[in-house]
Backbone of each chain as ProteinMPNN parsed JSONL, in Angstrom:
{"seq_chain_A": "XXXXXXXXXXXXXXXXXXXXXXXXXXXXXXXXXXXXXXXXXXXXXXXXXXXXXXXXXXXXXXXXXXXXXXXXXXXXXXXXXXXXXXXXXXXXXXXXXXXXXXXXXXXXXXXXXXXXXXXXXXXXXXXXXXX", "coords_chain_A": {"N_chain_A": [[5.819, -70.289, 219.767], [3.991, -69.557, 222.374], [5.53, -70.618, 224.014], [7.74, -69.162, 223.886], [6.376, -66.69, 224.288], [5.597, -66.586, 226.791], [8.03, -66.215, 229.3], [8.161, -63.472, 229.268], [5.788, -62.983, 229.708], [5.595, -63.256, 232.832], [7.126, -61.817, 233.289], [6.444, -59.442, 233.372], [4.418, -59.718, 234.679], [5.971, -60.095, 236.768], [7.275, -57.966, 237.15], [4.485, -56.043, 237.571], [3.966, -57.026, 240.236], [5.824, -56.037, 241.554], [6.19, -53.505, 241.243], [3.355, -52.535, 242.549], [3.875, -53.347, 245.047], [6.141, -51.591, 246.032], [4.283, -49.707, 245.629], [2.738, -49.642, 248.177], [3.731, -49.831, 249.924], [4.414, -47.931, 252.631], [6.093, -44.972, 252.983], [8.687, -43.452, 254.843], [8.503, -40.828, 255.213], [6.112, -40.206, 255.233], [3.896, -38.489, 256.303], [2.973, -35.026, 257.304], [4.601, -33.22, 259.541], [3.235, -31.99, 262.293], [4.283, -29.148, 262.747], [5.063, -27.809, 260.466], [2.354, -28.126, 258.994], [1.202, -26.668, 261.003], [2.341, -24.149, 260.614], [1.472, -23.833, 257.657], [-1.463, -23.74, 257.632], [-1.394, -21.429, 259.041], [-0.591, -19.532, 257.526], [2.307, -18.995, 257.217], [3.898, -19.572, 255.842], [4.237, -20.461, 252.582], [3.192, -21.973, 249.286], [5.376, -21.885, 246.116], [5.781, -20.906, 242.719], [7.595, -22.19, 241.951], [8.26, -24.291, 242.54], [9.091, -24.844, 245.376], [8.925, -23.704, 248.679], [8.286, -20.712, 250.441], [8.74, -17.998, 252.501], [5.854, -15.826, 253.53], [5.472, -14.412, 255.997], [7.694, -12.744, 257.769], [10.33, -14.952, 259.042], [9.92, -17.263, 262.611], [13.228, -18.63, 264.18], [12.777, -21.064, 264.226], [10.767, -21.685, 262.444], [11.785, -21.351, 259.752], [14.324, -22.623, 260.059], [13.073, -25.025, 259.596], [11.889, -25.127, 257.007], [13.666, -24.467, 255.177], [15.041, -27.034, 255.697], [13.198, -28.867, 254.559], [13.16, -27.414, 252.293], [15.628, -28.714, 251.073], [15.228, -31.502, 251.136], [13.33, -31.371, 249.196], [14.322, -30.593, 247.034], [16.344, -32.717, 246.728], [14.176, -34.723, 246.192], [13.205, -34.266, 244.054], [15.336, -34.093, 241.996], [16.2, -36.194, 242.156], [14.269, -38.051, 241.444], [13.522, -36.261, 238.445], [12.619, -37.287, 235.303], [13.959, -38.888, 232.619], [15.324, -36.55, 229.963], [14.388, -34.151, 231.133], [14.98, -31.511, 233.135], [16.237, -31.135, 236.416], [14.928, -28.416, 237.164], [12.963, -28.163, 235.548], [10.962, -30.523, 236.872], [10.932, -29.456, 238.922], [9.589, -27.593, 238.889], [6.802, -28.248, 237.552], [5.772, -29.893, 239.397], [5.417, -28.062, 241.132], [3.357, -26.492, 240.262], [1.518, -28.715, 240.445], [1.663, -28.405, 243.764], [0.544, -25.831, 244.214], [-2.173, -26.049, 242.88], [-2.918, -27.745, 245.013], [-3.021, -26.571, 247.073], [-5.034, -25.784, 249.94], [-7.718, -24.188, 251.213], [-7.481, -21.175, 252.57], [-4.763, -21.239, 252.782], [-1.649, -20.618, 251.841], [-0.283, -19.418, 248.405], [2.098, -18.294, 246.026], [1.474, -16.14, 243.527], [1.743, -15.714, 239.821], [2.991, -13.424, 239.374], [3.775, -12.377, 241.185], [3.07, -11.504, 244.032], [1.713, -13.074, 247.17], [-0.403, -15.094, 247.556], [-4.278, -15.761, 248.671], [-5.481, -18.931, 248.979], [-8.385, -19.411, 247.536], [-12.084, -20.885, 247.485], [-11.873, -21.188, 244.792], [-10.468, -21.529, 241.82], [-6.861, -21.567, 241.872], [-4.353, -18.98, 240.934], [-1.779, -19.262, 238.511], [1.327, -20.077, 236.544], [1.272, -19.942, 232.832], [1.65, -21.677, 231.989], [1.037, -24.056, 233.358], [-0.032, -27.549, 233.858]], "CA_chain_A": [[5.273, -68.944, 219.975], [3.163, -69.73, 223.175], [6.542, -71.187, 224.999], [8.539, -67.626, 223.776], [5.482, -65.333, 225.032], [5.33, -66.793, 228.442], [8.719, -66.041, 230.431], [7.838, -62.431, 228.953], [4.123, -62.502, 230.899], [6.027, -63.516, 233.549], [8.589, -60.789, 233.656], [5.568, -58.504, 232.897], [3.575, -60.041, 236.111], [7.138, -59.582, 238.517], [7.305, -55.908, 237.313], [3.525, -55.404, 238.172], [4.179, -57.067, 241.47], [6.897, -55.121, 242.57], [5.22, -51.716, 241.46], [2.503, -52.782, 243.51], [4.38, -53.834, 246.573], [6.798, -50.399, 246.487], [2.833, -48.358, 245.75], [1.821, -49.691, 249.481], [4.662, -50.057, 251.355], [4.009, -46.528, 253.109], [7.297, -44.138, 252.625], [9.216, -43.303, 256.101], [7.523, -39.292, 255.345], [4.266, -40.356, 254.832], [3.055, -37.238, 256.577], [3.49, -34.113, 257.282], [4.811, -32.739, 261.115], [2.815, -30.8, 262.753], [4.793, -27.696, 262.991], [4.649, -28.111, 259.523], [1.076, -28.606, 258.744], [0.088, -25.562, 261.306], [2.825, -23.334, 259.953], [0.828, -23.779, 256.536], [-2.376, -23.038, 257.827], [-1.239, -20.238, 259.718], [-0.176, -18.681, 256.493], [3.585, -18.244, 257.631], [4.572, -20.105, 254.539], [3.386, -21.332, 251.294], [3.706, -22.813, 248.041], [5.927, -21.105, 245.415], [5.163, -21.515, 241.427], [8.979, -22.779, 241.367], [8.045, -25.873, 243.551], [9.545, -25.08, 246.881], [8.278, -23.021, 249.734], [8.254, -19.592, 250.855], [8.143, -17.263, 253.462], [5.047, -15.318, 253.486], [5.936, -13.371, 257.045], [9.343, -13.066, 258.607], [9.88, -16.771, 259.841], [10.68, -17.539, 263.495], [14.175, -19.346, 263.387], [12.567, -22.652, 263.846], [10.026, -21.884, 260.671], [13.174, -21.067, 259.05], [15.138, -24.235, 259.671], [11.874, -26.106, 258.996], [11.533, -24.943, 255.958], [15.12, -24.689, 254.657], [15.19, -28.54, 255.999], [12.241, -29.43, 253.843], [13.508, -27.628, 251.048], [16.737, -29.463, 250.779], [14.471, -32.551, 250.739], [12.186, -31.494, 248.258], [15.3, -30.622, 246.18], [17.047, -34.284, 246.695], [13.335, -35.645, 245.37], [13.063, -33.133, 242.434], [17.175, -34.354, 241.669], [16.354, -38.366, 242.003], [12.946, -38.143, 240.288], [13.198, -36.089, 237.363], [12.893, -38.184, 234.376], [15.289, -38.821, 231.412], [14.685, -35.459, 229.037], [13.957, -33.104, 231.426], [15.669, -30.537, 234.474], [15.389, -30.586, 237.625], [14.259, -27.222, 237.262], [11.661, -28.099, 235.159], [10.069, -31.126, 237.355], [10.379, -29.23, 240.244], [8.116, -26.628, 237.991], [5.559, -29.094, 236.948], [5.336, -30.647, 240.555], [4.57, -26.852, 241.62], [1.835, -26.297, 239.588], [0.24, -29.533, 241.194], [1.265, -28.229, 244.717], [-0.509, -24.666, 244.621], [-3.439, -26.94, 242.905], [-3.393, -28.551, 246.161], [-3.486, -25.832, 248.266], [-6.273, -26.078, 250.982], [-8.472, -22.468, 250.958], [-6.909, -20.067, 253.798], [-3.866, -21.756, 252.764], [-0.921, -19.22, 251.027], [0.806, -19.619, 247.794], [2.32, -17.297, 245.317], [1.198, -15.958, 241.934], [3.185, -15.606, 238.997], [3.358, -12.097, 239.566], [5.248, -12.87, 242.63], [2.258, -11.875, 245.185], [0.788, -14.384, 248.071], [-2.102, -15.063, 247.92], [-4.517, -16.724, 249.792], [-6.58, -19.922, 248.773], [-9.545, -19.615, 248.08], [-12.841, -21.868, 247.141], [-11.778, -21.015, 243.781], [-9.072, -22.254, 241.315], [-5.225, -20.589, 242.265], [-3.777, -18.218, 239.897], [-1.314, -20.294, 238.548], [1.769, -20.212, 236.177], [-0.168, -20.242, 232.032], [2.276, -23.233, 231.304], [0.902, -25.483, 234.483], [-1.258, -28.518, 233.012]], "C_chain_A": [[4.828, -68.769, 221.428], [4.775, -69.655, 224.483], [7.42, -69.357, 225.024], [7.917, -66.672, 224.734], [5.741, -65.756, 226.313], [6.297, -66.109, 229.15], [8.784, -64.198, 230.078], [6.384, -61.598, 229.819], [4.755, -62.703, 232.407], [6.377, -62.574, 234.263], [7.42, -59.628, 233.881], [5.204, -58.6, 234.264], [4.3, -59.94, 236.788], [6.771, -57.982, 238.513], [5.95, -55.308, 238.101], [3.391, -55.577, 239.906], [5.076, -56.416, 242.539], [6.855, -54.106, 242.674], [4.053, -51.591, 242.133], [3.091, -52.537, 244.591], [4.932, -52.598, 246.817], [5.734, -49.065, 246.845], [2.881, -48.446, 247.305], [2.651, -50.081, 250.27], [4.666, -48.314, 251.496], [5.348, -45.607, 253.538], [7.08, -43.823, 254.435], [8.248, -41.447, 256.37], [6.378, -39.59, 254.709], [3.142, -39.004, 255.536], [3.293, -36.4, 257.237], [3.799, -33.976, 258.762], [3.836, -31.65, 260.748], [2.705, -29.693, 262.925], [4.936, -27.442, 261.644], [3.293, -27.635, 258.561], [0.577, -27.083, 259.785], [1.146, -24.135, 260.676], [2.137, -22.733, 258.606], [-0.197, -22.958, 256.573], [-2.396, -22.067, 258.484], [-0.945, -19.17, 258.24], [1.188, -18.332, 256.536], [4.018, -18.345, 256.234], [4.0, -20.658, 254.033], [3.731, -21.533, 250.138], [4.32, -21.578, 246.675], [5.91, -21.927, 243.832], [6.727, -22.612, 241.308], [8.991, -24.404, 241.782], [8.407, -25.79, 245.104], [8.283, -24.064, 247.742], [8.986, -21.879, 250.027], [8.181, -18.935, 252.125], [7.307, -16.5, 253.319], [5.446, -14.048, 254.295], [7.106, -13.66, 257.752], [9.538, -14.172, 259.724], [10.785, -16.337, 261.112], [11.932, -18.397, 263.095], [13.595, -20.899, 263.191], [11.642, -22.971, 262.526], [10.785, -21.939, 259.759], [13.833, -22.439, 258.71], [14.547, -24.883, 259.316], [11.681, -26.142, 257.622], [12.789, -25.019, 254.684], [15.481, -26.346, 254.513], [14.631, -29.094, 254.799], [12.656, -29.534, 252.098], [14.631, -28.247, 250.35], [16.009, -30.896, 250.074], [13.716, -32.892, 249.644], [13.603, -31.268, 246.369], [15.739, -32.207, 245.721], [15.902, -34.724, 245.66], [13.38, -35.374, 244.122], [14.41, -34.264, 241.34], [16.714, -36.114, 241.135], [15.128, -38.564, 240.597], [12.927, -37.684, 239.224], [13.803, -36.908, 236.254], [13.734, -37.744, 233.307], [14.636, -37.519, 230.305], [14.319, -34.528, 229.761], [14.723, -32.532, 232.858], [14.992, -30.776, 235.27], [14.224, -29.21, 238.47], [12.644, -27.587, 236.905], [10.803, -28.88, 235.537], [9.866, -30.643, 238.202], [9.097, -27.713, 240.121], [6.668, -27.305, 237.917], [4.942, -29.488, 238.589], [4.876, -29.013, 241.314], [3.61, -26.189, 241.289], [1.18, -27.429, 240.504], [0.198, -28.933, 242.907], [0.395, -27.305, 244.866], [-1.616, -25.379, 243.926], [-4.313, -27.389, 244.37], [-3.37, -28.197, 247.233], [-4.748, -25.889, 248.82], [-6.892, -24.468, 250.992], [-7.893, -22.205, 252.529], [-5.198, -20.503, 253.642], [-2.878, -20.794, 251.98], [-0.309, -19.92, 249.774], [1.072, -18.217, 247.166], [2.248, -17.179, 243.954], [1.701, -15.648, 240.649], [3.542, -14.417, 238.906], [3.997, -11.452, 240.912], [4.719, -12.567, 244.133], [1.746, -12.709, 245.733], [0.036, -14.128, 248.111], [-2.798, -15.639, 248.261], [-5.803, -17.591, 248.971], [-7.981, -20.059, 248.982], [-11.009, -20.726, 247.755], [-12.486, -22.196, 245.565], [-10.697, -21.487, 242.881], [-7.981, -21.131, 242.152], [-4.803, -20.231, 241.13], [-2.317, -18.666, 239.569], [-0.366, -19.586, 237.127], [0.77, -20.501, 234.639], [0.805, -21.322, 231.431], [1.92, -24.474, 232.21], [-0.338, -26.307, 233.884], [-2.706, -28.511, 233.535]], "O_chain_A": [[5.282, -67.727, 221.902], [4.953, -68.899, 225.438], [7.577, -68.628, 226.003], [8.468, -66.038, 225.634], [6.273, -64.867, 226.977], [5.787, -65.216, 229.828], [9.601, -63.616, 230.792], [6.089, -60.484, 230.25], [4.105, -62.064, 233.235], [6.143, -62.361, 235.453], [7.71, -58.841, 234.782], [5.57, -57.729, 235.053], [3.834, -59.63, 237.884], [6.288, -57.179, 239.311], [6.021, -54.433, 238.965], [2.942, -54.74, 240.689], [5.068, -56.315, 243.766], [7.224, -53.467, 243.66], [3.672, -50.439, 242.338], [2.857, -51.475, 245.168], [4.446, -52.1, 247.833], [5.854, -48.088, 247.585], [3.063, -47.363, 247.863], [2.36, -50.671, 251.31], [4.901, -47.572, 250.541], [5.537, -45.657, 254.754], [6.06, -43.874, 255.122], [7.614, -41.056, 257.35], [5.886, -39.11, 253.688], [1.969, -38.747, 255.265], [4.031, -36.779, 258.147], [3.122, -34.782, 259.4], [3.608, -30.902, 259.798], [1.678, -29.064, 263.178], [4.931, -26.211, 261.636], [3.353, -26.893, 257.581], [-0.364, -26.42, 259.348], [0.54, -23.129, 260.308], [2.141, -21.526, 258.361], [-0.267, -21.873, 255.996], [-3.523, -21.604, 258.659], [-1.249, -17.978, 258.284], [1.455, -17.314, 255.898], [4.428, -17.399, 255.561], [3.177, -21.427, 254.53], [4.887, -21.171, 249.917], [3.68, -20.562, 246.403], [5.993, -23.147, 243.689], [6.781, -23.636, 240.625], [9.627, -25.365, 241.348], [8.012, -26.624, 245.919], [7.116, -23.834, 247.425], [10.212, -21.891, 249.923], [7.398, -19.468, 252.912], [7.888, -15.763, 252.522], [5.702, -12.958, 253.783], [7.395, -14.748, 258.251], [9.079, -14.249, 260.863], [11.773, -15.602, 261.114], [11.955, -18.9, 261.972], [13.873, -21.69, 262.29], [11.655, -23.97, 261.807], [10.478, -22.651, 258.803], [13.9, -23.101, 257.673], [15.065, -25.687, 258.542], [11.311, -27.182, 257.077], [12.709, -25.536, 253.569], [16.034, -26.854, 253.537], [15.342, -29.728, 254.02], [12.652, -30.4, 251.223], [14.622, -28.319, 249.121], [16.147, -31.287, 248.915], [13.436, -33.994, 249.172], [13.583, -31.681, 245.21], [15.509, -32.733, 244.632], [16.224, -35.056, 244.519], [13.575, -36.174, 243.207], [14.245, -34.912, 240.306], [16.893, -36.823, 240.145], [15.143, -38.979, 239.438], [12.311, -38.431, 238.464], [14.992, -37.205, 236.139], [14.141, -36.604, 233.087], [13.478, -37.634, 229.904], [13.725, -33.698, 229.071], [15.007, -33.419, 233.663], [13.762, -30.785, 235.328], [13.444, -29.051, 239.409], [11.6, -27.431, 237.54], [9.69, -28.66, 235.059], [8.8, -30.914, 238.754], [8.264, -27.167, 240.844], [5.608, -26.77, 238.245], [3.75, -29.349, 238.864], [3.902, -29.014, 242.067], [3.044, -25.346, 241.985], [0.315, -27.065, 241.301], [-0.895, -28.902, 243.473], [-0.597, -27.575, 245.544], [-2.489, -25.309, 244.792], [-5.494, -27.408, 244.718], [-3.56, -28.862, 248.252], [-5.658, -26.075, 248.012], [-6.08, -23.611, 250.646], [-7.934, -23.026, 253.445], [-4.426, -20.017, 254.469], [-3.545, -19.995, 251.322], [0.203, -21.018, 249.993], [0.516, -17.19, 247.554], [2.838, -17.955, 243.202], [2.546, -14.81, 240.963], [4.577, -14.243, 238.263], [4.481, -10.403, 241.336], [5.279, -12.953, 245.159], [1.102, -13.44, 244.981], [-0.47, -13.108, 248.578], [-2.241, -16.724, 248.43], [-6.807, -17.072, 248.482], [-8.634, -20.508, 249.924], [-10.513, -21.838, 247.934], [-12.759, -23.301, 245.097], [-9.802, -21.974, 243.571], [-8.291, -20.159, 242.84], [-4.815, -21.052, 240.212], [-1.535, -18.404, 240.483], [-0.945, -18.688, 236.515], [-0.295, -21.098, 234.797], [0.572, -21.75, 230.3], [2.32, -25.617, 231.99], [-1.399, -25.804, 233.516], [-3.572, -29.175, 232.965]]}, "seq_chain_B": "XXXXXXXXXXXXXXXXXXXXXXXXXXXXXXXXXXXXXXXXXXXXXXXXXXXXXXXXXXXX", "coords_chain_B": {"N_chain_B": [[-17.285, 39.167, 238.69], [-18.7, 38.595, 235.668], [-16.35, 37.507, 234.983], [-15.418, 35.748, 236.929], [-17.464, 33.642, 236.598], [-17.323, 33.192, 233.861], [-14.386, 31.966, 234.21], [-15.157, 29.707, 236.28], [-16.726, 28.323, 234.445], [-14.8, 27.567, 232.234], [-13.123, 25.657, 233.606], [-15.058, 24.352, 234.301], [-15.103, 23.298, 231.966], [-12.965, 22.338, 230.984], [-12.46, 20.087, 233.112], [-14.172, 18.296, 232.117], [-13.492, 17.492, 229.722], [-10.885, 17.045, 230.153], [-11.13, 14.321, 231.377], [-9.696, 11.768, 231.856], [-9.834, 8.145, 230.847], [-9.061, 5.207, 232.879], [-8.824, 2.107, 232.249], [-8.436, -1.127, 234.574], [-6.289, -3.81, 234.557], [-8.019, -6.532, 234.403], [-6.512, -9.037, 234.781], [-3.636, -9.772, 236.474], [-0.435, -8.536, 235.737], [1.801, -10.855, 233.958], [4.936, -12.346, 235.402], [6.969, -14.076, 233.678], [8.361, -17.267, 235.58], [11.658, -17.924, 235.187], [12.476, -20.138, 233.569], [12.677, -22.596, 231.119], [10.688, -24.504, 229.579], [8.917, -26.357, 227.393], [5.979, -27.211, 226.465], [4.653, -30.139, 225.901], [6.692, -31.423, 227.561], [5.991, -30.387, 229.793], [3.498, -31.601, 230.209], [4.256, -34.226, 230.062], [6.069, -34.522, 232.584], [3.712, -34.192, 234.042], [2.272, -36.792, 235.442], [4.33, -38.259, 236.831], [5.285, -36.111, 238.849], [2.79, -36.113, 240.343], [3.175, -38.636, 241.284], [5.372, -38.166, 243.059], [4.934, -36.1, 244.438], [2.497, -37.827, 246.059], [3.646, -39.927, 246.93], [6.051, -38.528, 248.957], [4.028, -37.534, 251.108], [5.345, -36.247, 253.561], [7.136, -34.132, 253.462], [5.743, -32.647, 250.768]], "CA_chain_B": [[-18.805, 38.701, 238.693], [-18.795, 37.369, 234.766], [-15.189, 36.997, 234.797], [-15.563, 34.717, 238.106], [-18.398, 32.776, 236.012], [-16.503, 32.511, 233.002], [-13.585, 31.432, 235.262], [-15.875, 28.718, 236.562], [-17.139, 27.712, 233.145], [-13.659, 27.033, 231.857], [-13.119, 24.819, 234.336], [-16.103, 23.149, 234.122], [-15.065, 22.573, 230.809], [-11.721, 21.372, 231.679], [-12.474, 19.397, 234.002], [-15.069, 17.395, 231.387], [-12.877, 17.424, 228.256], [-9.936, 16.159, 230.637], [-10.979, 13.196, 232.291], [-8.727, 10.513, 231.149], [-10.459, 6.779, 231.746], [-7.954, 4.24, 233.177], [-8.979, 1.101, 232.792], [-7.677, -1.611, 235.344], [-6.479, -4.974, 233.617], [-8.29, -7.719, 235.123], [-5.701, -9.632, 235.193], [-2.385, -9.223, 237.293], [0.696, -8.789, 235.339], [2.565, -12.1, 234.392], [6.488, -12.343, 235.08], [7.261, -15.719, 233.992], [9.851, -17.919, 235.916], [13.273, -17.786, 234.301], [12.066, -21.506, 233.343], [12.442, -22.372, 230.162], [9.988, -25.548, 229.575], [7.501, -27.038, 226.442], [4.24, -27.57, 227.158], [4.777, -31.575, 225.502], [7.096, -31.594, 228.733], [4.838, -29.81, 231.031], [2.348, -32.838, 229.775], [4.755, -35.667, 230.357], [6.15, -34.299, 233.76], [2.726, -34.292, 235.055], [2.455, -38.023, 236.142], [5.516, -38.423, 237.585], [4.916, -34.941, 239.632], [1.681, -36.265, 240.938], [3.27, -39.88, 242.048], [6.712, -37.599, 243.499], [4.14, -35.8, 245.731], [2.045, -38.902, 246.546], [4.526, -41.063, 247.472], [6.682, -37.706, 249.648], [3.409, -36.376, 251.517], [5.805, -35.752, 254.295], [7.679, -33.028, 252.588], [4.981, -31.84, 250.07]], "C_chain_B": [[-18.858, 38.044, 237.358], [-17.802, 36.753, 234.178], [-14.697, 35.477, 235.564], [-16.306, 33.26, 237.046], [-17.553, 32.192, 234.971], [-15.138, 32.052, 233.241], [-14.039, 29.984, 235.471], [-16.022, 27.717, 235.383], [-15.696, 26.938, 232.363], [-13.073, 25.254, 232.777], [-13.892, 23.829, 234.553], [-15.618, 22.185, 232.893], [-13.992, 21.697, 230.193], [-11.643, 20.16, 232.179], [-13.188, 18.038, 233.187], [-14.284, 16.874, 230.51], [-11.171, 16.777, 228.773], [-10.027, 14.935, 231.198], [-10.638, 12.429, 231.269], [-9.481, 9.161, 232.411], [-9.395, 5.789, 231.894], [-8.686, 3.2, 233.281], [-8.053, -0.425, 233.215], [-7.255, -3.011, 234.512], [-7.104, -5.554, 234.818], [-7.827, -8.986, 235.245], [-4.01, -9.227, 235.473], [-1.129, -9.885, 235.689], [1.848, -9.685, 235.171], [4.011, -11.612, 234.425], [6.749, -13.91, 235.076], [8.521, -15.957, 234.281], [10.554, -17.903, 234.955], [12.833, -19.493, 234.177], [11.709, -21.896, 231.811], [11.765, -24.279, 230.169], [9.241, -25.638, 228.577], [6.483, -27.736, 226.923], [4.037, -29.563, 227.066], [5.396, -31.595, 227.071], [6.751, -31.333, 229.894], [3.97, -31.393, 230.918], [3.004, -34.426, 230.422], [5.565, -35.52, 231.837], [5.284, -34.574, 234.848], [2.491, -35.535, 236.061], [3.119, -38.164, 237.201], [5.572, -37.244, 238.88], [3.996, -35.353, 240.674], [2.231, -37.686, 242.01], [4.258, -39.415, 242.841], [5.622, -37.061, 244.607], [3.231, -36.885, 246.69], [2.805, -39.576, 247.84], [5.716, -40.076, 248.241], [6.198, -37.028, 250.081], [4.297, -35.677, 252.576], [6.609, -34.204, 253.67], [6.782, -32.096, 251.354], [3.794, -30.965, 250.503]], "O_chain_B": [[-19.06, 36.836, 237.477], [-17.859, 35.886, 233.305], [-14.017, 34.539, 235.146], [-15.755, 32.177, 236.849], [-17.105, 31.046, 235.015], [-14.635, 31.655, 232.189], [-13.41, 29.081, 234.92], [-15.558, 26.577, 235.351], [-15.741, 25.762, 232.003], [-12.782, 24.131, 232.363], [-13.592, 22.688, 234.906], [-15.661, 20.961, 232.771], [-14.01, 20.8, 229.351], [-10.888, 19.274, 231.779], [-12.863, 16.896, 233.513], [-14.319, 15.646, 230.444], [-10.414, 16.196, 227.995], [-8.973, 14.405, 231.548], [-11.09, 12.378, 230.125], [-9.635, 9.055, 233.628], [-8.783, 5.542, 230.855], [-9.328, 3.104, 234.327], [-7.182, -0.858, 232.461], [-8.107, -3.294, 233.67], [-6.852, -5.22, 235.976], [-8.481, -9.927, 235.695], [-3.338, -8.498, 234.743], [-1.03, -10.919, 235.027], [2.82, -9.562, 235.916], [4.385, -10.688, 233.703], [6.755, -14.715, 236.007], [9.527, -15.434, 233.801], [10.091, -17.866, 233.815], [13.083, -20.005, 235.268], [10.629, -21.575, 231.316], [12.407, -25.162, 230.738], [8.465, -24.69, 228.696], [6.343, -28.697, 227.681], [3.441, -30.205, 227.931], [4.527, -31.801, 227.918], [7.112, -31.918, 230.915], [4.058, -32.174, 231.866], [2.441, -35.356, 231.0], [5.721, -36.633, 232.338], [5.546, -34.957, 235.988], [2.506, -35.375, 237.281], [2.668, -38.2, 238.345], [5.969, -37.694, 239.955], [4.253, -35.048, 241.838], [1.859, -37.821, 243.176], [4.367, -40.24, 243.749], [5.529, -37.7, 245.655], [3.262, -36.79, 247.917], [2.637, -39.681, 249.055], [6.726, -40.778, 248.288], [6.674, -35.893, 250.119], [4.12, -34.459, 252.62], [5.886, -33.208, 253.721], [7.152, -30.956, 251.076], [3.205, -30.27, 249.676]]}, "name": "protein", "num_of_chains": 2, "seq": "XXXXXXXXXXXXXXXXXXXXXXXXXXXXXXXXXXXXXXXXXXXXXXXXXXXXXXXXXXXXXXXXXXXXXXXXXXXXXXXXXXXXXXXXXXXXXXXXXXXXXXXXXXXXXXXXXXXXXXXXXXXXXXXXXXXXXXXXXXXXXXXXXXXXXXXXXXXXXXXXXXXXXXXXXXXXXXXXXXXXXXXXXXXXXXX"}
């Protein structure tokens, strides 16, 4: 019994070591650009219930490509990541409920009634299927 | 002179017996995404959502 269980704790203790090691090895986009990050807080663009990003006000071309760029990216993750049983549609749903969550106050997203609106101390008006 | 008045008076009484009260909803009109999703799957998405943004702050 003892000899069976073991190469099982084993296998158990690689897996936890290697979901460890991939947690804190620090991803190549570990954080956001700049142009990015003040685009946000400028309000140009902001979080959309669907998961991607928006234009708020008629983007310069480089907010444009920035954002088009991003969303390709955020697509690819949506695509790789969503788990067995469910659309890409629908993780890149779920993961947009947590982003307008995680909007910053002065920060823009959009409401399910398809106005931007702006972040405030208060919860975000939010999709009534987001967890 | 009591044609004017009773002129007036009508109107007064119009004006009382017409007001229509609108009230505003206090909450905005949903249009939900063309997204068809179960809440069980909303539930078990969540995780995975939270570690997808984590682990892709660059892009989120």
């Amino acid at each position: 019994m003892l000899k069976l269980g073991q190469p099982a704790g084993w296998a158990t203790a690689a897996l936890a070591v290697t979901a460890a090691v991939a947690l804190a090895v620090p991803s190549a986009m570990a954080q956001r650009d700049p142009a990015y990050e003040a685009a946000r807080s400028a309000g140009q663009i902001g979080e959309q219930p669907d998961g991607y990003l928006g234009f708020v006000t008629s983007p310069t071309p480089a907010v444009r490509d920035m954002v088009n760029d991003i969303n390709i990216k955020r697509k690819a993750a949506y695509t790789s990541g969503a788990p067995a049983g469910s659309t890409v549609e629908q993780f890149a749903f779920v993961t947009g409920c947590n982003l307008i969550a995680k909007t910053r106050p002065g920060e823009k997203y959009k409401a399910p009634d398809g106005r931007w609106l702006t972040r405030d101390s208060g919860a975000p008006v939010r999709d009534s299927r987001c967890p | 002179m009591i044609g004017r008045r009773f002129v007036a008076m009508l109107m007064g009484a119009a004006a009382l017996g017409g007001c229509v009260q609108i009230e505003t909803p206090d909450k905005p009109i949903e249009i939900n995404l063309n997204i068809n999703i179960k809440q069980e799957i909303v539930y078990k998405l969540d995780g995975d959502a939270k570690k997808l943004i984590e682990q892709n702050s660059g892009i989120f």
